[in-house]
C-alpha positions as CSV (number, residue, x, y, z in Angstrom):
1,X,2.2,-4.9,7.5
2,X,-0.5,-7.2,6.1
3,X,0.5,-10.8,6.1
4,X,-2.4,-12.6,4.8
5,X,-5.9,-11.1,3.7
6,X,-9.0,-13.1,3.1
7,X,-12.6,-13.1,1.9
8,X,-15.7,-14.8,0.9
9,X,-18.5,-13.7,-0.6
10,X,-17.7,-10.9,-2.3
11,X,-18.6,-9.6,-5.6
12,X,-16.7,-12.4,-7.7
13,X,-15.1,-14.2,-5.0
14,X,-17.8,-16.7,-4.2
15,X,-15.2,-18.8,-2.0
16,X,-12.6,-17.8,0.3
17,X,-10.1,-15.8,-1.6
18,X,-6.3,-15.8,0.5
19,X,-3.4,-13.9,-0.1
20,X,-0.4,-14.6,1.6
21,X,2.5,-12.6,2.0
22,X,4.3,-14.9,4.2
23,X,4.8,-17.3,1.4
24,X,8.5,-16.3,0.7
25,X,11.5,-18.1,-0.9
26,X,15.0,-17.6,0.3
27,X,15.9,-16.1,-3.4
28,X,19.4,-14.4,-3.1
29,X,18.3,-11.4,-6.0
30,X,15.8,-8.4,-4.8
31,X,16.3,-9.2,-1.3
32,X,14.4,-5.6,-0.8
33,X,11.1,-6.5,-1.4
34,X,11.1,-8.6,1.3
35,X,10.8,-7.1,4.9
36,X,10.3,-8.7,7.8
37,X,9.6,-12.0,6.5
38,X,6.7,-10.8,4.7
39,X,6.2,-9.7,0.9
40,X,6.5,-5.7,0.9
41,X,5.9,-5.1,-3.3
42,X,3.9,-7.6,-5.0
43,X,2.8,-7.4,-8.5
44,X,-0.5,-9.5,-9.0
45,X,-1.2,-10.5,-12.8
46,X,-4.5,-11.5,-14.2
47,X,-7.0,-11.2,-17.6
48,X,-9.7,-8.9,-17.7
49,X,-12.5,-9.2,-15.7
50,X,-10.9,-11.4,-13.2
51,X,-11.2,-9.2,-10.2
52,X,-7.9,-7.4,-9.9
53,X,-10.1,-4.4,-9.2
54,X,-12.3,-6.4,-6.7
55,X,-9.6,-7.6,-4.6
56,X,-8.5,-4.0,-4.3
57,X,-11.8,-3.0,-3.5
58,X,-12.1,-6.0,-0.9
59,X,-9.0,-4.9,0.9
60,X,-9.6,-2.0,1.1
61,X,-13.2,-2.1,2.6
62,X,-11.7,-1.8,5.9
63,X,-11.4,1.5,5.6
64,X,-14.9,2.2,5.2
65,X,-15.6,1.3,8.9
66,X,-12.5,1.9,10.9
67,X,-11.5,5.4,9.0
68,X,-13.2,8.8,7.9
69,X,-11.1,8.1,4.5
70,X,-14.2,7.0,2.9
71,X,-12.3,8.1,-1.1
72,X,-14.5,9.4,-4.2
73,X,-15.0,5.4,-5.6
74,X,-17.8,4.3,-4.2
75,X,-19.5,2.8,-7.0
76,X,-16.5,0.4,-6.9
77,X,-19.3,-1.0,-3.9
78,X,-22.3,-0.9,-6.1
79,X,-22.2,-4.5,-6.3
80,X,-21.6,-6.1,-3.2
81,X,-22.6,-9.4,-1.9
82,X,-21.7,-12.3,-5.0
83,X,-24.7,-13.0,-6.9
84,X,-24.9,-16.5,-6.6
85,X,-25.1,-16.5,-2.7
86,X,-27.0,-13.0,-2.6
87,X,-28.7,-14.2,1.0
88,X,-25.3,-15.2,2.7
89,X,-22.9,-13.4,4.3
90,X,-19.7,-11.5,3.1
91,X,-16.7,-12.2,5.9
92,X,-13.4,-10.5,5.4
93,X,-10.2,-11.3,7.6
94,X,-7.0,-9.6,7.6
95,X,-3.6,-11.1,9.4
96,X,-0.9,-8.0,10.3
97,X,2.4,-8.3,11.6
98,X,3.5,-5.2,14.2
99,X,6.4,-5.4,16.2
100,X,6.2,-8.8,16.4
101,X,2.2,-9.3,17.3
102,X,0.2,-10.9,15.2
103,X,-2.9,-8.9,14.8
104,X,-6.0,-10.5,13.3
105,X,-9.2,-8.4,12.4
106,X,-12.4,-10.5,11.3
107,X,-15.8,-8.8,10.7
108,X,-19.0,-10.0,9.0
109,X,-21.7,-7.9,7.0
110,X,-24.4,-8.6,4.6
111,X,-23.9,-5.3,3.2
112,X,-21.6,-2.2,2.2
113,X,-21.9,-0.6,5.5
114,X,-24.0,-3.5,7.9
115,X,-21.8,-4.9,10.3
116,X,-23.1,-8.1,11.8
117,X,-19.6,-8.7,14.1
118,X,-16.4,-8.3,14.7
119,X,-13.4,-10.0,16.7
120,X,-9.9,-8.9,17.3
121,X,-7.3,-11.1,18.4
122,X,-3.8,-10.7,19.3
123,X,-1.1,-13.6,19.3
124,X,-4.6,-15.6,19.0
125,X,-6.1,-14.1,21.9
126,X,-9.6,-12.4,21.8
127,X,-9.0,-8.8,22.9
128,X,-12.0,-7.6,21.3
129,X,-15.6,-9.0,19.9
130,X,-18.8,-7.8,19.3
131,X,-22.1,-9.3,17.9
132,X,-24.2,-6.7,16.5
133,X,-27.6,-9.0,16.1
134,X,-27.4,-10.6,20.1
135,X,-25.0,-7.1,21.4
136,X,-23.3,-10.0,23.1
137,X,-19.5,-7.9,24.2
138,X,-16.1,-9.2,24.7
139,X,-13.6,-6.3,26.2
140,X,-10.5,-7.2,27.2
141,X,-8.5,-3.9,26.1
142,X,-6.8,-2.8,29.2
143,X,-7.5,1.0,27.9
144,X,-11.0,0.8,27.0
145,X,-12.3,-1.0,30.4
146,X,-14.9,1.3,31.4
147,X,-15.7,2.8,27.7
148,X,-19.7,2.5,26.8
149,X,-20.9,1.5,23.9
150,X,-24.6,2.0,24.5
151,X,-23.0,5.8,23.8
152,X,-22.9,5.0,20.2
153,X,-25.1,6.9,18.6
154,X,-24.6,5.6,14.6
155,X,-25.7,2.0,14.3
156,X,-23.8,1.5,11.1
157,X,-20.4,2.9,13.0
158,X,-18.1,-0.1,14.2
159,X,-17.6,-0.7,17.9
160,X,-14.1,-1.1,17.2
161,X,-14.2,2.6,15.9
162,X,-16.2,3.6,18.5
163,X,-13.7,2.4,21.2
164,X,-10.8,3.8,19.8
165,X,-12.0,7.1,19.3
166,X,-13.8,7.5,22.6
167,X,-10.6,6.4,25.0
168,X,-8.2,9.2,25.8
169,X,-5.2,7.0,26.1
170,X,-3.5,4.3,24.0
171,X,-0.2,3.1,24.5
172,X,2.4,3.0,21.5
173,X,2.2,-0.2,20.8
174,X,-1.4,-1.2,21.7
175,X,-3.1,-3.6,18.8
176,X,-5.7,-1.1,18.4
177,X,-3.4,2.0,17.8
178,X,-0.7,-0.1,15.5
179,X,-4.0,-1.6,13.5
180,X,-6.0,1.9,13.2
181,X,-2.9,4.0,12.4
182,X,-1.8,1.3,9.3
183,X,-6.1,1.6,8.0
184,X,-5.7,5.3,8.4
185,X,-2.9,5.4,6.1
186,X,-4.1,2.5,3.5
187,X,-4.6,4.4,-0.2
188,X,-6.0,2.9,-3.9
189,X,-6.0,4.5,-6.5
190,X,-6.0,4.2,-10.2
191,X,-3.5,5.4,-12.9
192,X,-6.3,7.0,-14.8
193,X,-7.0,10.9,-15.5
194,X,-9.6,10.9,-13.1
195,X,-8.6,11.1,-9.6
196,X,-10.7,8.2,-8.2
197,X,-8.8,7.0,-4.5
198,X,-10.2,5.2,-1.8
199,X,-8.6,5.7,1.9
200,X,-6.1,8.2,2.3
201,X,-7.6,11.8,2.3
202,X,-6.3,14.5,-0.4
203,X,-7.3,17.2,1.6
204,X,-10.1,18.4,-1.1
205,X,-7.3,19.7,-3.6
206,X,-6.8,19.0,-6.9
207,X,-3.6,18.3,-8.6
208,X,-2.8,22.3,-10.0
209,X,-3.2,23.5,-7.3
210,X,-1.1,20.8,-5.5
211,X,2.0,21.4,-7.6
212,X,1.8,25.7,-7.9
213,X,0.8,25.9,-4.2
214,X,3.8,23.5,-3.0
215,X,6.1,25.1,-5.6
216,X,7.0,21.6,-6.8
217,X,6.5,22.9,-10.9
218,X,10.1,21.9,-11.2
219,X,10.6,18.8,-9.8
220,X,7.1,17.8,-11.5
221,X,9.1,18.3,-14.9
222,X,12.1,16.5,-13.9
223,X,9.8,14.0,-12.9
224,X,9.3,13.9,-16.0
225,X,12.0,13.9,-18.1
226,X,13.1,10.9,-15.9
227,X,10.0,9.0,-17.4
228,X,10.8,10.2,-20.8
229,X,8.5,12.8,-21.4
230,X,10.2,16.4,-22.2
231,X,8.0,19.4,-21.1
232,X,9.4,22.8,-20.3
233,X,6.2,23.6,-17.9
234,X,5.7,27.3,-16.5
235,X,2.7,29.3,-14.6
236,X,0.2,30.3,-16.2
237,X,-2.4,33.2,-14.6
238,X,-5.7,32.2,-16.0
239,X,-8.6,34.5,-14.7
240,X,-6.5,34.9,-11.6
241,X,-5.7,31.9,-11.2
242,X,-2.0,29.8,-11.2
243,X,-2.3,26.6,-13.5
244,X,0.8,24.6,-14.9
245,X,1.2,25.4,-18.7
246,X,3.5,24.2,-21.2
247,X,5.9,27.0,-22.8
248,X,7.1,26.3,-26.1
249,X,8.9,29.1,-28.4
250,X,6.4,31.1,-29.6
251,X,3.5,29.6,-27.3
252,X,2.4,28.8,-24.0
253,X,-0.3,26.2,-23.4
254,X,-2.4,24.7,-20.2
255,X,-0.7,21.4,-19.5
256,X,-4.1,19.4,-19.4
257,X,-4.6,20.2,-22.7
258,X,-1.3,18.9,-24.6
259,X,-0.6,16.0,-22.3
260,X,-1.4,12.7,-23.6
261,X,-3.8,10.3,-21.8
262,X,-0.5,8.3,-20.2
263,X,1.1,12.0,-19.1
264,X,-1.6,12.8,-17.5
265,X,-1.9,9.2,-15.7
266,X,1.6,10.1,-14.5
267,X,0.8,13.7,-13.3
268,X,-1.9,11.8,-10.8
269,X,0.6,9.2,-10.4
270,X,3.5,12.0,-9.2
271,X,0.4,13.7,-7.0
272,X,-0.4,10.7,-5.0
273,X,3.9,9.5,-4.3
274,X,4.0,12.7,-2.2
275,X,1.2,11.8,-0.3
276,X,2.9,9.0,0.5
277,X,5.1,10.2,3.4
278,X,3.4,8.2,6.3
279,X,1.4,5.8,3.9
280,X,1.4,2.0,4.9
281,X,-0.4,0.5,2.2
282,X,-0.8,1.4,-1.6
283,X,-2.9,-1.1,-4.1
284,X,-2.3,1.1,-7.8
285,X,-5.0,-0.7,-10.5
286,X,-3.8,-1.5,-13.3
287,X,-0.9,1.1,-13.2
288,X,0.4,0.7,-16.6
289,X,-2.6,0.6,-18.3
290,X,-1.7,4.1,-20.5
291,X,2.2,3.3,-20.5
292,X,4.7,1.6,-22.6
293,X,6.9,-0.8,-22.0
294,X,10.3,1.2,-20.4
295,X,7.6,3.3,-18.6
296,X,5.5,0.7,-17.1
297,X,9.0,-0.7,-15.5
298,X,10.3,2.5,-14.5
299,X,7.5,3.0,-12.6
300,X,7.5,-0.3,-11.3
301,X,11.1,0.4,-10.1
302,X,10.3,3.7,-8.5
303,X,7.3,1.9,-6.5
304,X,9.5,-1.1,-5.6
305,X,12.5,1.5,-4.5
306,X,10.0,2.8,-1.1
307,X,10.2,0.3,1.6
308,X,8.5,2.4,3.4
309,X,5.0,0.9,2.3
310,X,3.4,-2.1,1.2
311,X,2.0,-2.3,-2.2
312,X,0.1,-4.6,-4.8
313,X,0.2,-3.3,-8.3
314,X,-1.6,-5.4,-11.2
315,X,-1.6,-5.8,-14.4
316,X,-2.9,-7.6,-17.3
317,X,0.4,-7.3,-19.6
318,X,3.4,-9.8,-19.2
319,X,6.1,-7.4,-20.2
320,X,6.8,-6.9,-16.5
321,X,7.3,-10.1,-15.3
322,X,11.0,-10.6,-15.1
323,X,13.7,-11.6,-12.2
324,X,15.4,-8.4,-13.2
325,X,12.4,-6.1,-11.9
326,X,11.0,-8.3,-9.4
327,X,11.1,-11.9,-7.9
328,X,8.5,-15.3,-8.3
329,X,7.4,-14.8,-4.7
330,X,6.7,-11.7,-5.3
331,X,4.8,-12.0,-8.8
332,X,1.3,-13.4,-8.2
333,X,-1.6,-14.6,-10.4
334,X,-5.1,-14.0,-9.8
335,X,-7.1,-17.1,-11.9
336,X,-10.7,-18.6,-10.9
337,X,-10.9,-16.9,-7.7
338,X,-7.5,-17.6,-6.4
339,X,-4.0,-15.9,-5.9
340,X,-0.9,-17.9,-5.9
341,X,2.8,-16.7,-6.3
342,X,4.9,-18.1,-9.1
343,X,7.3,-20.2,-7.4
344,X,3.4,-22.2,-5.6
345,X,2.7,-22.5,-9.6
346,X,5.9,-24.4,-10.6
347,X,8.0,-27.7,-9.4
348,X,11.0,-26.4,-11.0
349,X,13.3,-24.5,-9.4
350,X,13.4,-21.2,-10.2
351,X,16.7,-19.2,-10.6
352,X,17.8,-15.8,-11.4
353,X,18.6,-16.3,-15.1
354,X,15.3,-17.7,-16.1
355,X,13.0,-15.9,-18.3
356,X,9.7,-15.8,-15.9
357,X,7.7,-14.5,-18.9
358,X,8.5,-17.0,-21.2
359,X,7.7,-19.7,-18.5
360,X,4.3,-18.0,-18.1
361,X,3.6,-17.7,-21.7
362,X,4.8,-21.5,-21.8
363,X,2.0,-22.4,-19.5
364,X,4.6,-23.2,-16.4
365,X,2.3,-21.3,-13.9
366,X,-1.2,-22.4,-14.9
């Protein structure tokens, strides 16, 4: 799991941006979005143009060095470095937590894809480091000893990468192995009708062909009617071709073309929950951006019921934020270039029976 994320210089985030999971309260009420110490579901509020999307984008820049998973958002990374200190560098640091270790993965670059270093430590031990300006080398991975980097053909491909892919063996529970098997499995995504991911690969499918070719038609309409939505969906032949239609009593349409903007959101959304069997990390953007109210926080529930994965979702709507669906150390706010959970924001004790978005609208966590 991640336990704390940082980073500076990037896009909006002029100064160091931290978010901790590790700042947890001993509330006695949704005890399940807490595992192992750490925050597992976090919902992070914020206004427009605050950088909800940039954070996601930020965390999950990882991916684009230590994965193949580069996703079909890139222009998410048109505008990199922040404006204001274009010459300086942008440093990201992520903090896990496996079995125990603390893993911590720093790496510099003044660029989308220009590593100038990186350092991994375990229990605050340098394992691994590696200055691409000087090629100065720190190896202490008991695997890797006799691995050569001068091998690495791709300039722009991380060392780290490099190693791990070019040593035959890796115990279990080596740093390296736990950390690149959580990046490969890292996925964002937005609740939009376009299917724009980073991380996680889809395989090159698209969502039709997902549903007819695992015969999952009928639990896609149960899905469904769970979330309110009443479709009696059948297969269509189209030029040869099986596409989910709509059958009504004297009719039968394509689905895509009598499903509303926020059905169709939830058609992506059903896509990417089976993809989610060995997925470790999940950032949704703005999930509930085409969804009302009992929607948005049925979908919140359904997120919030996988412990299997750790997941930020954000919003710019307050209608979420209640102790019923969630918990204050588990609500965040993104403001000015910082994240901080509600119960950081407020002296006052918080309890089960208050109303968190009253407090908010009352100005409590400002």
């Amino acid at each position: 799991m991640i336990k704390k994320f940082s980073v500076k210089n990037f896009k909006n985030f002029q100064d160091e941006l931290v978010l901790d999971f590790s700042k947890v309260r001993d509330y006695e009420f949704n005890k399940s979005l807490i595992k192992n110490g750490l925050v597992n579901k976090a919902l992070i509020y914020g206004l427009n143009n605050c950088g909800k999307s940039n954070l996601g984008a930020a965390i999950m820049d990882i991916t684009m060095h230590l994965t193949d998973n580069k996703g079909n958002e890139n222009k998410i990374y048109n505008y990199y470095v922040n404006g204001n200190n274009y010459n300086k560098t942008v440093i990201f640091k992520y903090e896990f937590l496996f079995n125990d270790k603390d893993i911590v993965y720093i790496y510099e670059k003044d660029s989308q894809m220009k590593l100038l270093k990186e350092q991994l430590k375990e229990n605050n031990s340098i394992i691994f480091e590696y200055n691409y300006k000087t090629n100065e080398f720190v190896n202490n991975i008991k695997e890797a000893q006799t691995i050569d980097i001068s091998k690495r053909n791709n300039s722009d491909m991380s060392v780290l990468k490099f190693i791990y892919t070019n040593t035959l063996y890796w115990e279990d529970d080596s740093s390296i192995n736990l950390l690149m098997t959580f990046v490969n499995n890292m996925l964002w995504f937005r609740s939009l009708r376009e299917n724009e991911f980073i991380g996680l690969m889809p395989n090159g499918e698209n969502l039709n062909d997902f549903i007819i070719n695992e015969h999952l038609l009928k639990e896609f309409e149960q899905f469904l009617k769970e979330c309110n939505q009443e479709f009696k969906l059948c297969e269509l032949n189209e030029g040869g071709k099986k596409i989910i239609g709509v059958k009504y009593k004297n009719y039968e349409a394509r689905f895509s073309d009598v499903a509303s903007t926020g059905t169709l959101s939830l058609w992506l959304f059903f896509y990417w929950m089976h993809k989610t069997k060995n997925i470790s990390f999940v950032f949704l953007d703005e999930f509930d951006a085409f969804y009302h109210y009992g929607l948005s926080a049925y979908i919140l529930k359904y997120i919030n019921s996988k412990e299997n994965f750790q997941s930020i979702l954000t919003t710019h709507n307050t209608y979420l934020i209640s102790n019923e669906l969630m918990r204050p150390d588990c609500y965040m706010i993104l403001k000015n270039g910082h994240i901080t959970n509600f119960a950081d924001k407020t002296n006052k004790t918080i309890r089960q029976a208050h109303n968190l978005e009253k407090m908010m609208l009352g100005g409590e966590f400002e």
